[in-house]
C-alpha positions in Angstrom: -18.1 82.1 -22.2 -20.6 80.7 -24.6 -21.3 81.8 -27.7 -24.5 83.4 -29.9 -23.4 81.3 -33.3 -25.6 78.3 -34.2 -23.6 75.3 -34.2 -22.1 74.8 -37.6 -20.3 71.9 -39.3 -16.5 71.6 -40.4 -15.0 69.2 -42.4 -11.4 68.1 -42.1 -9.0 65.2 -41.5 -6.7 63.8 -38.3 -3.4 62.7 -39.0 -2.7 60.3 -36.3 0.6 57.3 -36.6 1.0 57.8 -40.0 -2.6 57.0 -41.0 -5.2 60.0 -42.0 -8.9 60.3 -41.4 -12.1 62.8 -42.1 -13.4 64.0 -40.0 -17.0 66.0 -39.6 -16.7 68.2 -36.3 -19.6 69.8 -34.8 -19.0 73.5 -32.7 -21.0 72.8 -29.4 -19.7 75.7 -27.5 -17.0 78.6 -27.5 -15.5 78.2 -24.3 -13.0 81.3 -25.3 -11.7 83.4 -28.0 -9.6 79.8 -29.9 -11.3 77.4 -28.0 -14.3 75.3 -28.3 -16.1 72.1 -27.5 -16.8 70.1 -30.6 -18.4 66.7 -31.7 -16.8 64.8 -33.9 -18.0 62.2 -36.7 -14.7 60.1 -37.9 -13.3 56.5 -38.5 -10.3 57.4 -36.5 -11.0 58.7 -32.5 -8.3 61.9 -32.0 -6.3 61.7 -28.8 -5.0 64.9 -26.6 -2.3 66.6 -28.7 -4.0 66.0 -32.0 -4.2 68.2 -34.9 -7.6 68.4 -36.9 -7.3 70.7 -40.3 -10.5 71.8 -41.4 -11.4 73.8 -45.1 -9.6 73.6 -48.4 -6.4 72.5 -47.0 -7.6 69.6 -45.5 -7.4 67.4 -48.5 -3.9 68.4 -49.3 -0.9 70.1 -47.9 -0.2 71.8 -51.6 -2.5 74.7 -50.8 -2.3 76.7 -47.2 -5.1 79.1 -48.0 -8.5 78.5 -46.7 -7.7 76.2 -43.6 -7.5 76.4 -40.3 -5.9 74.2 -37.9 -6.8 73.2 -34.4 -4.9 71.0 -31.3 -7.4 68.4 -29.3 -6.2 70.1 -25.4 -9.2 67.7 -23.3 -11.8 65.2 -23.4 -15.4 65.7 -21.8 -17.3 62.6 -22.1 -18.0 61.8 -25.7 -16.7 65.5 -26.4 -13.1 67.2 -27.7 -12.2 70.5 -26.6 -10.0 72.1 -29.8 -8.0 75.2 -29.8 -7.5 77.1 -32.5 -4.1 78.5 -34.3 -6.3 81.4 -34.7 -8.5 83.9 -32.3 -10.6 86.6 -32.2 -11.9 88.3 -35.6 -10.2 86.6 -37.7 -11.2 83.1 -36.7 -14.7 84.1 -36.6 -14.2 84.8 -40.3 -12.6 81.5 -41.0 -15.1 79.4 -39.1 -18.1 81.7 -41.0 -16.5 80.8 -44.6 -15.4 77.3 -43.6 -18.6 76.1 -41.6 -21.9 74.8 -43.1 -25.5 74.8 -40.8 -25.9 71.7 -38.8 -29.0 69.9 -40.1 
């Protein structure tokens, strides 16, 4: 399943062996209702079992509001595939106030 949405921009961070790192991820494709295949621009490469928080929250862990966080489940080549804590509706809102155009 693909998705109609133009690829937007998230920005985040990767917490990875006690180290942290932003991260710029690209949506490529929605494979299914929590689950896409992303790009990402980072210092740090994520490895299978990863979690990327993207929005407000991802400077901090003081406020909760205004993130959302994903899980790296597969590589495709230069690719991630992320999924979602959230689906449906309510993630397309989240990714709509949290993503910016790709230019």
């Amino acid at each position: 399943m693909t998705t109609e949405r133009q690829p937007s921009v998230l920005e985040g961070r990767l917490e990875r062996d006690g180290r942290t790192a932003r991260l710029s991820a690209t949506l490529l494709e929605r494979l299914d209702d929590n689950t896409y295949r992303i790009s990402i621009t980072s210092t740090m490469r994520p490895a299978i079992g990863n979690t990327l928080r993207f929005g407000a929250g991802h400077e901090s862990n003081a406020c909760l509001l205004g993130f959302v966080d994903a899980v790296v489940v597969s590589t495709e080549g230069a690719d991630y595939v992320i999924e979602f804590a959230m689906t449906g509706p309510v993630l397309d809102e989240m990714l709509e106030r949290l993503g910016r155009p790709d230019v």
